[in-house]
MDTraj code that builds the backbone (N, CA, C; nanometers):
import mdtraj as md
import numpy as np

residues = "UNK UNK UNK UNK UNK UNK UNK UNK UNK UNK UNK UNK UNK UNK UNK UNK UNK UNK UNK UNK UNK UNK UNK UNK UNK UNK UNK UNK UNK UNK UNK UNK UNK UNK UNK UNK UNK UNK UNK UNK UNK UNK UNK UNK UNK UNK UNK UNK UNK UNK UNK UNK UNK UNK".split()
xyz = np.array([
    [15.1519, 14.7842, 6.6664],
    [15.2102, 14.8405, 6.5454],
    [15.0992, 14.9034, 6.4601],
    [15.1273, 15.0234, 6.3551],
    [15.0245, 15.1172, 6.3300],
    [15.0378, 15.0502, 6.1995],
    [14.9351, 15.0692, 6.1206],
    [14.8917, 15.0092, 5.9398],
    [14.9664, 15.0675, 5.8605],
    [14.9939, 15.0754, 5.7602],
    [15.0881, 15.1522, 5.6629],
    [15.0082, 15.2560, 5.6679],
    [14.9203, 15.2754, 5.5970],
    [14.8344, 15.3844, 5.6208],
    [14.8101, 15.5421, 5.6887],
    [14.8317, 15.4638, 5.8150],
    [14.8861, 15.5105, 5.9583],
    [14.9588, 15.6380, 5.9553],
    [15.0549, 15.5399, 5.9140],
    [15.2165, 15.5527, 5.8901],
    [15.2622, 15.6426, 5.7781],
    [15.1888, 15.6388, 5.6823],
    [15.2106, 15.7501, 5.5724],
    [15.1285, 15.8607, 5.5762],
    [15.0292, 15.8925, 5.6789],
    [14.9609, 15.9790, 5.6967],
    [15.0765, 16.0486, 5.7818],
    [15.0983, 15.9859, 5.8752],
    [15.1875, 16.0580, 6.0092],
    [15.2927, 16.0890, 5.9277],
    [15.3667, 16.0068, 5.8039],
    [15.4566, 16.1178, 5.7484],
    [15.4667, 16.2152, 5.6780],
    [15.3708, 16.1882, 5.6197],
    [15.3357, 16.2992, 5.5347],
    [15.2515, 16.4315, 5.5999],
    [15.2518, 16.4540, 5.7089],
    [15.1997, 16.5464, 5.7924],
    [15.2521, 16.6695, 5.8076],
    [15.4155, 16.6612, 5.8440],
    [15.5043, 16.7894, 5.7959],
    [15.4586, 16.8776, 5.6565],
    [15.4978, 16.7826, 5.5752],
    [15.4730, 16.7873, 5.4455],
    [15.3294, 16.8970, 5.3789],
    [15.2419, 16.8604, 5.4503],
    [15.0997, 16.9567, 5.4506],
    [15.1260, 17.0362, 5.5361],
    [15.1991, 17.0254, 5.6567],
    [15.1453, 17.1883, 5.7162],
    [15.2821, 17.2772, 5.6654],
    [15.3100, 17.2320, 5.6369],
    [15.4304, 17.3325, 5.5314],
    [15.3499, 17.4081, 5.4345],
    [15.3268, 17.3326, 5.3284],
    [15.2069, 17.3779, 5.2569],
    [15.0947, 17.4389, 5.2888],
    [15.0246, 17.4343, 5.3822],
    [14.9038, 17.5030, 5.4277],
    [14.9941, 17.6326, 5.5445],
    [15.0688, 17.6229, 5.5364],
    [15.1807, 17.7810, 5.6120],
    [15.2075, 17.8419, 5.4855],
    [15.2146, 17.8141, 5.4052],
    [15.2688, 17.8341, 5.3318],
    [15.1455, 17.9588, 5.2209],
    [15.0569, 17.8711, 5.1823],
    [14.9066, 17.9008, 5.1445],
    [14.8782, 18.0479, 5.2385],
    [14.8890, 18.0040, 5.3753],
    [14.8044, 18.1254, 5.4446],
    [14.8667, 18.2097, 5.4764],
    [15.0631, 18.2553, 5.4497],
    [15.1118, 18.3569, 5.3873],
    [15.1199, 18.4179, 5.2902],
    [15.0500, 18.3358, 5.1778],
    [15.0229, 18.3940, 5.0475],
    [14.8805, 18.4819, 5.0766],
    [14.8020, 18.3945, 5.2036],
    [14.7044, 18.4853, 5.1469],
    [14.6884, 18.5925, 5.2685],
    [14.7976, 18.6210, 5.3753],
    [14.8111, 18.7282, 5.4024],
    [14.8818, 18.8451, 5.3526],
    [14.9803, 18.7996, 5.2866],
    [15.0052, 18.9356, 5.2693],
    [14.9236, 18.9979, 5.0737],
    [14.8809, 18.9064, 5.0185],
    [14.7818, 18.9613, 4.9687],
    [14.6654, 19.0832, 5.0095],
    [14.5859, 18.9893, 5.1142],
    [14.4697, 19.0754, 5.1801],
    [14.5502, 19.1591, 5.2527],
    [14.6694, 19.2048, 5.2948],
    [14.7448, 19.3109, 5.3411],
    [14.7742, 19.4101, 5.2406],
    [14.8054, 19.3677, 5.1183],
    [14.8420, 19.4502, 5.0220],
    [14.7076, 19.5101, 4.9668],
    [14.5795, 19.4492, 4.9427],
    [14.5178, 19.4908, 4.9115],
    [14.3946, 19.5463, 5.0207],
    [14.4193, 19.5669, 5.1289],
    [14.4137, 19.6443, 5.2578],
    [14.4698, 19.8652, 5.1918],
    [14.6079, 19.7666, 5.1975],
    [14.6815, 19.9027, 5.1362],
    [14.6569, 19.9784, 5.0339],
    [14.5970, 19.9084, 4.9172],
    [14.5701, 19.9504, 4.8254],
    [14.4096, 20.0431, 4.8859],
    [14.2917, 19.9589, 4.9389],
    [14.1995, 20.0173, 4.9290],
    [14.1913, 20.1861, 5.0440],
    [14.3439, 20.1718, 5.1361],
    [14.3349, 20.2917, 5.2505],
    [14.3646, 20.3998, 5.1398],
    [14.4885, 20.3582, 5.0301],
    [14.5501, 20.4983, 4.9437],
    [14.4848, 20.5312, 4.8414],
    [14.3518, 20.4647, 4.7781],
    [14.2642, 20.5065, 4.7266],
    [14.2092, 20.6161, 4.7279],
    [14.2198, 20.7204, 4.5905],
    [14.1549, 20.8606, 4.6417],
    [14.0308, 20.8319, 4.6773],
    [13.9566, 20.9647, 4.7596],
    [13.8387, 20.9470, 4.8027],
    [13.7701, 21.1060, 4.7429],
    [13.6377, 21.0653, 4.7488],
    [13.5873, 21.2338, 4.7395],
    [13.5356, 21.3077, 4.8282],
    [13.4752, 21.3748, 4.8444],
    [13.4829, 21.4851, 4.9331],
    [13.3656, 21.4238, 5.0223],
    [13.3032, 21.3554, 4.9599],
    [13.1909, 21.3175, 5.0373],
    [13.1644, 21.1835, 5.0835],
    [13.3148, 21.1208, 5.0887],
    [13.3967, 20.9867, 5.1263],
    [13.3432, 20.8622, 5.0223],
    [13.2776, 20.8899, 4.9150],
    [13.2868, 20.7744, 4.8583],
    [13.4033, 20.7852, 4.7694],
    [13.4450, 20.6562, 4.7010],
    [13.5505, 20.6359, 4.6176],
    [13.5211, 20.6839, 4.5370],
    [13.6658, 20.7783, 4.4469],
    [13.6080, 20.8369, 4.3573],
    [13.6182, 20.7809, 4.2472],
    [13.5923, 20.8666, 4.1049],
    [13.5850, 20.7665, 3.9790],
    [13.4511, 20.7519, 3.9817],
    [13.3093, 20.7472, 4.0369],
    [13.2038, 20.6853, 4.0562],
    [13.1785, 20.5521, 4.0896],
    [13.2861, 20.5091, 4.1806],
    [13.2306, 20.3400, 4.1878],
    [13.1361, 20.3603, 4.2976],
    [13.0772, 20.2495, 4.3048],
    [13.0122, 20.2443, 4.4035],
    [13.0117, 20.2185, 4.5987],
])
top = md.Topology()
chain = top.add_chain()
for i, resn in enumerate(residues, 1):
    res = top.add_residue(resn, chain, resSeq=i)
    for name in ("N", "CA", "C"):
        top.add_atom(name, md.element.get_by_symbol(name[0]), res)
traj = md.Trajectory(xyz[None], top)
């Protein structure tokens, strides 16, 4: 027989990878969106971003 311990780890296991699925769809489609953002960014003629950033 396993310790309580054990036992509340193993249930609570769903429980986190829900949450951590959950987390690393937030942070894909973030870095997707901001993927998108940096392709439709004007550019200048001489491919840096324009505006003067760097």
């Amino acid at each position: 027989m396993m310790d309580p311990v054990t036992l509340m780890l193993i249930s609570t296991a769903p429980a986190v990878l829900k949450v951590a699925d959950a987390v690393a769809q937030s942070m894909l489609l973030r870095a997707r969106a901001e993927l998108a953002r940096a392709k439709a960014a004007p550019r200048a003629e001489d491919g840096k971003p324009a505006g003067g950033a760097q």
